[in-house]
N, C-alpha and C positions, 0 to 999 in steps of 0.2 A: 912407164906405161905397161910394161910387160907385167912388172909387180902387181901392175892391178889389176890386170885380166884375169893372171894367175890365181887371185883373191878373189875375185867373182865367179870365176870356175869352181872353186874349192865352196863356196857357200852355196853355191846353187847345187854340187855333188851331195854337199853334208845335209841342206835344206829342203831336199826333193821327199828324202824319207818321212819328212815330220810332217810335210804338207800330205803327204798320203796318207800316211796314219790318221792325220787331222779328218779328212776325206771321208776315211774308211769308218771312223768313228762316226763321224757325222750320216752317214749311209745309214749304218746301227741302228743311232737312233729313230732313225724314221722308220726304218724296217720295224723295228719296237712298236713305232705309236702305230702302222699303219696294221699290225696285226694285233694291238689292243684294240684297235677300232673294231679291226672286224671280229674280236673275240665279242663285244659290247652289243654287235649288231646281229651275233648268232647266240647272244642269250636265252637260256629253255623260256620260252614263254607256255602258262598253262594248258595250253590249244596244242601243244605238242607230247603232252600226255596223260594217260589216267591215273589218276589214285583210286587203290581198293583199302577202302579204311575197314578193319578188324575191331568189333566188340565181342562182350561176350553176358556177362551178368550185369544188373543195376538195381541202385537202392536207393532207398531215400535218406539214410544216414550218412556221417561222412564218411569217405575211404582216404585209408592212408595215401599218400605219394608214391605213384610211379607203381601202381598195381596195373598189371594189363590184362588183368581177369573179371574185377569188378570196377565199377563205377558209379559215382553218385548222380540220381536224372537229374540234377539242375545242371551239372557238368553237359551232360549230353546235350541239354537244349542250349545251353549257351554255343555248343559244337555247330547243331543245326541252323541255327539265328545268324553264326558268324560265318557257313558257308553257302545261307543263301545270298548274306550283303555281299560278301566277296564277288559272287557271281556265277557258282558254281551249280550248274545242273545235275541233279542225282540220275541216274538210268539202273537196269536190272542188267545183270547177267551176263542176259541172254540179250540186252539191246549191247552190252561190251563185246561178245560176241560176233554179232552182226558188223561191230566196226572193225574190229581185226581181221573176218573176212574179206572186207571190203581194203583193206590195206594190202591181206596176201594179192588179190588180184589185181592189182594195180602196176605197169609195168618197169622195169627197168629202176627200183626204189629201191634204193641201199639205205638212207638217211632215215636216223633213229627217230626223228620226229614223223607228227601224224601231220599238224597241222589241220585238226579240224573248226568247225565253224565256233564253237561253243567251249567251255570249262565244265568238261566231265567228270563225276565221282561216282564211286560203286560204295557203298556203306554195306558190309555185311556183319551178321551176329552171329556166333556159333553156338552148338549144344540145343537148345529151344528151353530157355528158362521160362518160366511159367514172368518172369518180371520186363518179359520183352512185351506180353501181351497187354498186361496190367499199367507198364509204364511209359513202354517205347510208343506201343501202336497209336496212343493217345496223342501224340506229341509229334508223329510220322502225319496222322489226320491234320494238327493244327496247321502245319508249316508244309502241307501236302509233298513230302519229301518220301522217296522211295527209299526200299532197306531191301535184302533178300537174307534168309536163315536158313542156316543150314541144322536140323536137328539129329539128333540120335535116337533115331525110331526106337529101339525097345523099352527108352526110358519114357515116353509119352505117356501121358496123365491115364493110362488103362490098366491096372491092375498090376502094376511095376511097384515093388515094394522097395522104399530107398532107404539109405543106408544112413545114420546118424550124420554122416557128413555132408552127402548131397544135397544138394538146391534141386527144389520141385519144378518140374518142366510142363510146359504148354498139354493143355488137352488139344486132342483131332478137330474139334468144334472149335479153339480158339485159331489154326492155323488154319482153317478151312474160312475162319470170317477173317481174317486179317488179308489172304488171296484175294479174296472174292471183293474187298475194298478197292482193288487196284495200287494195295502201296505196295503188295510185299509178296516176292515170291521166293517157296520153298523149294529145300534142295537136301540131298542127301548127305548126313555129317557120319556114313555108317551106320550099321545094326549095332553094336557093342562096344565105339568108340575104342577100339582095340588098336594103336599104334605099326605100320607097318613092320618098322624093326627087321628082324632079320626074317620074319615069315617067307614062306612060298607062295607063293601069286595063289594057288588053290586055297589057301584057307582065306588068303585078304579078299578075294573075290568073294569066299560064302558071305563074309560079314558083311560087305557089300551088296550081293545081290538081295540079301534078307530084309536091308537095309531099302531098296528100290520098289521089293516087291510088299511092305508096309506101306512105302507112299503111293503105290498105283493103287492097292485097296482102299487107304482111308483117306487119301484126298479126292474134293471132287473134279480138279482136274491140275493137269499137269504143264510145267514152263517146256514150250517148244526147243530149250536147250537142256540135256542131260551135263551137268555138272555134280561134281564130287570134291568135298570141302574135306581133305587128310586130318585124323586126328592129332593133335599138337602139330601138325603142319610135318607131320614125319613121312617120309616115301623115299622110296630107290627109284633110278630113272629108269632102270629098267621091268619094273610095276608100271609106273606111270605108265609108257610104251605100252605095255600087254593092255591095262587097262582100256586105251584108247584104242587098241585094236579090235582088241575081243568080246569089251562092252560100249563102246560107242561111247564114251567119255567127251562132249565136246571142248568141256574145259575142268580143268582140275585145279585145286588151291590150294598151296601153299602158306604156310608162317614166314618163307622168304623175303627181305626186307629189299622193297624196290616200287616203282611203278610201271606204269605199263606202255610200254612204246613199241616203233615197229620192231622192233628185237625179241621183241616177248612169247614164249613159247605160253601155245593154251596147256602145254602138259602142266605150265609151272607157273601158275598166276600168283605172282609178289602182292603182298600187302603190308599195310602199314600200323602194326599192333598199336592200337590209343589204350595210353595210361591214365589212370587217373592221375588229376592234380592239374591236367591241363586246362588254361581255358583255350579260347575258341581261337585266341591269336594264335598263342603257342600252337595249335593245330595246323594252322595255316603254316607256321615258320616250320614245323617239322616236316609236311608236304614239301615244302620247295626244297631243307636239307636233302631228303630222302630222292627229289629228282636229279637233283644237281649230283650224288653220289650215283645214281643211275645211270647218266648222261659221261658220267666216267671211271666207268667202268670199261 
């Protein structure tokens, strides 16, 4: 009798560890699946951020693969067709604007998401090629979809003599009927397109202001938000800074590959350079890559 007390002492001493372990493991796993649940159930949904999608030139012939300079318009309108089915709403700006204000003042919000009612997108052009007026506005008209461009006032269709390599840019008459439609509002891409680089805030500023005071002359009227589109997307933050101090900068743009959430500085609005070669899915699938790398960060 003794013998076999001693024998069930001894297996319940050696058997307690393996039931724990058993236990602990078993704990594990649920801990696992109860925070795959909640990773499942705090997926970025598009209502929790903006895409600023970046053009720049368009043709009517093909363009190679993976160019993020040019692209062919059938490309673009397959882009436009596939992000109104998707469900996405285009805005200007200066309506992106108006939302990140409204998110600064909102109290006690840490959380990168917006959570707004709608699937918001910003479509912006750079430079003001003369083929945004010719190809884009047409097709901005058909699918009533908003764009905002940003040009480079000294090179506008006025007495600018371009260079064998340049692509010819927008006359004042074409950017003043494209506003006045209600699709598209301009913005400053600079006077001379001259890269911040290692400059001092005094000369980036003349190119800039040269740049502001051509669109207060030749446009007939102006977007209630003062924005500044950087050449190749180059700047120092502490440009940016002076900028918005000393000329009222509401929102400044970046080549920065991101979108836009409550984390998002207006000094440094991320976009999303579109390549040619993409269609309209592919667009879609690089938006959700580009938040999801956002979202962890």
């Amino acid at each position: 009798m003794k013998k076999y007390i001693i024998m069930m002492i001894i297996i319940c001493f050696f058997a307690a560890p393996f039931t724990a372990f058993a236990e602990e493991n078993n704990n594990n796993d649920i801990q696992k699946k109860t925070l795959q649940q909640q990773t499942e159930k705090q997926s970025i949904a598009p209502e929790d951020y903006i895409p600023v999608l970046m053009y720049h030139h368009f043709k009517t012939e093909e363009v190679e693969s993976g160019n993020g300079a040019n692209i062919n318009i059938n490309e673009f309108e397959d882009h436009m067709k596939t992000l109104q089915q998707a469900g996405y709403t285009p805005i200007f700006l200066s309506e992106l604007y108006d939302i990140m204000q409204q998110v600064e003042k909102e109290n006690d919000i840490t959380m990168p998401e917006l959570h707004l009612d709608k699937k918001y997108i910003v479509i912006t052009i750079d430079d003001g090629y003369r083929s945004n007026y010719e190809l884009v506005y047409p097709l901005l008209q058909k699918y009533n979809m908003k764009a905002c461009i940003s040009v480079i006032t000294s090179r506008i269709h006025t007495g600018y003599i371009y260079s064998s390599k340049e692509i010819e840019k927008m006359s004042w008459e074409n950017l003043n009927e494209m506003q006045n439609s209600g699709l598209v509002e301009i913005y400053s891409h600079t006077y001379d397109h001259e890269p911040v680089g290692d400059r001092i805030y005094t000369d980036v500023r003349s190119s800039v202001e040269k740049g502001e005071e051509m669109l207060d002359k030749q446009l007939e009227y102006r977007s209630p938000v003062s924005v500044l589109t950087y050449p190749n997307g180059n700047y120092r933050k502490n440009i940016a800074l002076l900028m918005y101090i000393y000329m009222g900068y509401d929102l400044q743009l970046t080549t920065n590959s991101g979108v836009i959430n409550r984390n998002t500085s207006v000094l440094e609005i991320p976009r999303i350079t579109v390549n040619s070669g993409w269609t309209g899915e592919q667009l879609l699938q690089k938006i959700e890559q580009t938040a999801e790398k956002t979202f962890q960060q």
